[in-house]
C-alpha positions in Angstrom: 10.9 4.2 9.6 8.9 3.5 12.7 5.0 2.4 12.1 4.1 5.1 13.7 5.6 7.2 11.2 4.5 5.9 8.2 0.8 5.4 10.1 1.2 9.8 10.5 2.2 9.9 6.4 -0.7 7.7 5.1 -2.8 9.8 7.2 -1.2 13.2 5.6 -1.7 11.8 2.6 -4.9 11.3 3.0 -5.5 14.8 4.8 -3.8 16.1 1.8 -5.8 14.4 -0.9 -9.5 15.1 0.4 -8.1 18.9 0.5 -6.8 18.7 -3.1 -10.5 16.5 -4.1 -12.4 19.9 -2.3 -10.4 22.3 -4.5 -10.9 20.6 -7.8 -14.7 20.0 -7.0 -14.9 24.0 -6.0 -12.9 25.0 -9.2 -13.9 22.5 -12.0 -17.7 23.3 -11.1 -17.7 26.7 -11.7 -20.6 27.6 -14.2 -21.7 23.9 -14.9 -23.7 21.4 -13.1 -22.0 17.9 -12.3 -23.1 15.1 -14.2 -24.0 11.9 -12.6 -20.2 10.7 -13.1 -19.3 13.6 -11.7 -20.3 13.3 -8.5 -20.2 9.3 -7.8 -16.5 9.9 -9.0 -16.2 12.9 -6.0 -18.0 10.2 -3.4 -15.7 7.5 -4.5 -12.5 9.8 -3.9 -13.8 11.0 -0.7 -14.6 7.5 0.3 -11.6 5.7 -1.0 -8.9 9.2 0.7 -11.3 8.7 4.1 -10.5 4.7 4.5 -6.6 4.8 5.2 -7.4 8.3 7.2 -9.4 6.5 9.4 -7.5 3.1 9.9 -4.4 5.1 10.8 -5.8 7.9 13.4 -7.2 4.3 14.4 -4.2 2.0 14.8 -2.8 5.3 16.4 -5.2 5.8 18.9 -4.9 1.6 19.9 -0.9 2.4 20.0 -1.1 5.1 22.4 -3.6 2.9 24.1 -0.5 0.8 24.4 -2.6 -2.5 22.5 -0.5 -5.1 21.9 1.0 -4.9 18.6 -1.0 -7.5 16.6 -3.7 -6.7 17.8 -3.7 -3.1 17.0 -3.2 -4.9 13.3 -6.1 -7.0 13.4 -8.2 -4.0 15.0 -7.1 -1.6 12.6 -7.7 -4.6 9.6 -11.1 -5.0 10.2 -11.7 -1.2 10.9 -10.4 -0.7 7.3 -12.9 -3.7 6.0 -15.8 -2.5 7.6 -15.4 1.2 6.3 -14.5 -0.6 2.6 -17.7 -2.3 3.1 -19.6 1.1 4.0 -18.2 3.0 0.8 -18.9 -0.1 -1.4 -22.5 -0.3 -0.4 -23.4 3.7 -1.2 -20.8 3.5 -4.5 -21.5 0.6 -5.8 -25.3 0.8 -6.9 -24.8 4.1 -8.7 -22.0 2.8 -10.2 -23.6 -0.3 -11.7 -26.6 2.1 -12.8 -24.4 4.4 -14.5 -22.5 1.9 -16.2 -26.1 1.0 -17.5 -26.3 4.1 -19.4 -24.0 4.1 -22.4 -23.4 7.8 -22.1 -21.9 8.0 -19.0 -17.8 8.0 -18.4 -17.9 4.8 -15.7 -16.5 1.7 -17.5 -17.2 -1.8 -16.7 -13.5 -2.6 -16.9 -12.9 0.4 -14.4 -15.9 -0.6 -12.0 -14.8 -4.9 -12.0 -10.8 -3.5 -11.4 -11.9 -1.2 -8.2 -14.4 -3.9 -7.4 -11.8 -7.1 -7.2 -9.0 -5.0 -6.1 -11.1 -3.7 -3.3 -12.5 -7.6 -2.3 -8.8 -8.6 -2.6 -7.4 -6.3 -0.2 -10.8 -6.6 2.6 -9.7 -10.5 2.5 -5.9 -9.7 2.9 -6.6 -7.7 5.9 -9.6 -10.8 7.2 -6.8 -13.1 7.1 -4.2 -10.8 8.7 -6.8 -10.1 11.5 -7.4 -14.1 11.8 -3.5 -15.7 11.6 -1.3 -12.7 11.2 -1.3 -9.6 13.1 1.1 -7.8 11.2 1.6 -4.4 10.0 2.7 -4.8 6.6 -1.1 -5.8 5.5 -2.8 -2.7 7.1 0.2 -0.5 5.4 -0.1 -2.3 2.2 -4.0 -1.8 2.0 -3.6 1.7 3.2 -1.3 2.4 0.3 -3.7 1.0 -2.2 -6.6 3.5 -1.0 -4.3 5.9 -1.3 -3.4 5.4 -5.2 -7.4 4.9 -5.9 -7.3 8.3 -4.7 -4.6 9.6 -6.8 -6.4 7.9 -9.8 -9.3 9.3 -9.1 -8.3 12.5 -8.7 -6.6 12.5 -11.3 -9.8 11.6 -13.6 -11.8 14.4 -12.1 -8.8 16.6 -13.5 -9.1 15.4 -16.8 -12.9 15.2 -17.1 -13.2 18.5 -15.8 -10.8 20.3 -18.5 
């Protein structure tokens, strides 16, 4: 499969799990008001389905651009580590403060795992933007995003029944 391709399927993927975030959202609020989990765990989802989205219509934009290769990667890298850092900054605080309150359905476990996982792949894709220039990393990360989505669709799913 050409990176092209699987640039056009992380994006569908994405595409596909912001659509599928909306209609939960629309259907699990009917007559109730979303709780403070609730709607850091939509933000997170939108942030964490938006990040591959966005480094792929990227690194396909600097393709068509005709970029040379590893430097579409290394773009695309820190594209993906600046919008990580964006998300992390507006999740991050409300996470912490929900975690404070002992009544609320955000873990510490589940708010350190997202944390380091998140830090580990932002340096993966600093050091592929600095030595590498490969595709693999930007894939990789891409793919991660796209399972923190999954998971956290799949919470809202099972909170909301």
């Amino acid at each position: 499969m050409a990176e092209t391709d699987i640039l056009v399927l992380i994006a569908e993927l994405a595409i596909a799990l912001i659509a599928a975030s909306g209609i939960v959202t629309a259907i699990g609020g009917r007559g109730r008001e979303y709780t403070p989990a609730d709607r850091l765990r939509i933000t997170a989802l939108f942030a964490s389905a938006a990040n591959p989205l966005a480094t792929s219509l990227f690194a396909m934009v600097l393709i068509s651009a005709a970029v040379h290769p590893p430097t579409v990667w290394s773009l695309a890298g820190l594209a993906s580590v600046l919008i990580n850092i964006a998300g992390t900054l507006k999740i991050l605080p409300k996470a912490r403060a929900l975690q404070r309150n002992p009544a609320s359905a955000v873990s510490l476990l589940q708010i350190v795992l997202t944390s380091t996982l998140s830090v580990a792949s932002s340096c993966l894709l600093l050091y592929n933007a600095v030595s590498l220039g490969a595709f693999w990393p930007v894939a990789g990360v891409c793919a991660y995003y796209i399972l923190v989505s999954v998971w956290l669709v799949r919470n809202l799913v099972l909170v909301n029944e």
